[in-house]
C-alpha positions as CSV (number, residue, x, y, z in Angstrom):
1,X,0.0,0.0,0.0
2,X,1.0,3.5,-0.8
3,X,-0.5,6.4,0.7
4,X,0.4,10.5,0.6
5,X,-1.2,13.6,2.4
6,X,-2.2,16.6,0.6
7,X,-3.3,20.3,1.8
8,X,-6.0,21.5,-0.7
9,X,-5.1,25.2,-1.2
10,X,-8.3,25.9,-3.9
11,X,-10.8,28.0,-2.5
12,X,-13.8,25.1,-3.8
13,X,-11.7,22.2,-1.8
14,X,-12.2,19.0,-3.5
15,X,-16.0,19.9,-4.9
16,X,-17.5,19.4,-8.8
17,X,-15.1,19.9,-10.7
18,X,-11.9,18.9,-9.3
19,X,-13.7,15.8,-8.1
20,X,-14.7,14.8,-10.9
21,X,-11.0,15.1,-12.5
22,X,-10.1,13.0,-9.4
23,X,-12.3,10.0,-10.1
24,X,-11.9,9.9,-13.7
25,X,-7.9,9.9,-13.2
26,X,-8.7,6.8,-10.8
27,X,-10.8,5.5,-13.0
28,X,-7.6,4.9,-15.4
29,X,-6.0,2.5,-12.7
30,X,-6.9,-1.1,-11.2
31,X,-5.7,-0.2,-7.9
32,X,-8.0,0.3,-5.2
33,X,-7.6,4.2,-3.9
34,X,-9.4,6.0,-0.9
35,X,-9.1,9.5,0.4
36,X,-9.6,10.2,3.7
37,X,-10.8,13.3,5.4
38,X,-10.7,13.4,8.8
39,X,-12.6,10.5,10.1
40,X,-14.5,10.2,6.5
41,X,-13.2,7.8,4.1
42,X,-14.1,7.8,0.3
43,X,-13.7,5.4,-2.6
44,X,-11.8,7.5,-5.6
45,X,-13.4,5.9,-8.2
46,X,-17.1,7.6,-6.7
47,X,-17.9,10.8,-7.2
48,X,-20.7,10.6,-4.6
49,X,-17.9,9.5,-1.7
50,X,-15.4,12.2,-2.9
51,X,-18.0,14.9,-3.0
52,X,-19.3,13.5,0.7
53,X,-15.8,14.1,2.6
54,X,-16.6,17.7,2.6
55,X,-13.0,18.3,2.1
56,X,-12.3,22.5,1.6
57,X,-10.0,24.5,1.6
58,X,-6.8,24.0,3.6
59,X,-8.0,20.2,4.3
60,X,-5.3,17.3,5.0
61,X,-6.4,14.8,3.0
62,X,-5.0,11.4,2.9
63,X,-4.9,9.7,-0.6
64,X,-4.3,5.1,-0.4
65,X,-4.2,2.8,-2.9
66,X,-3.2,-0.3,-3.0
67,X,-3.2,-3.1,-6.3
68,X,-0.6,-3.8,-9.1
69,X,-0.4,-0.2,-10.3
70,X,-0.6,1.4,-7.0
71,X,2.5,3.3,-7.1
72,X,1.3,4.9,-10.8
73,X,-2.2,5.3,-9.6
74,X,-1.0,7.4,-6.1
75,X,1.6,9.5,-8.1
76,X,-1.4,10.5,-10.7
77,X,-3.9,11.5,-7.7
78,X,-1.4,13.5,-5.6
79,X,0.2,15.0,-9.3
80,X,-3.7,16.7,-10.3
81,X,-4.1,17.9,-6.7
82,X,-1.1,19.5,-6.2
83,X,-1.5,21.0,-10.1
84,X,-5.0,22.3,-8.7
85,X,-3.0,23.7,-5.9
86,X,-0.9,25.6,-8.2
87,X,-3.1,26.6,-10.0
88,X,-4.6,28.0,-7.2
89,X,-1.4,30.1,-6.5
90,X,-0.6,31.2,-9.6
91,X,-3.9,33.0,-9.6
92,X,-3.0,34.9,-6.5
């Protein structure tokens, strides 16, 4: 298993659109990945669960996966939040 922690920095935290980025980059990979928001726990691969963390701005958020393409699948998930996150600060 491989996990990694993010801060969200975007003002709209990890709602519409970015979570729908999110699952359809975990879509791409067999692994099995969960975020995990404080004591919430979502699947990756459902926009419902992703939406229902309730994760905003300046939330930890914990990103697992584990399967044959985990490593791939974790480096692709933290990659588009912290390009969100740049984005984020580029438009400061």
């Amino acid at each position: 298993m491989q996990n990694a922690i993010v801060v969200l920095t975007d003002p709209v935290g990890l709602h519409a659109r970015p979570a729908a980025a999110l699952v359809q980059t975990a879509a791409r990979y067999k692994s099995d990945i969960s975020l995990e928001h404080g004591t919430r726990k979502a699947n990756a691969k459902s926009i419902i669960t992703v939406l229902a963390l309730g994760a905003r701005q300046g939330a930890k958020v914990e990103i697992k996966a584990e399967g044959e393409d985990e490593v791939a699948a974790l480096a692709a998930i933290v990659e588009l939040l912290e390009r969100d996150n740049q984005k984020e600060e580029e438009r400061k």
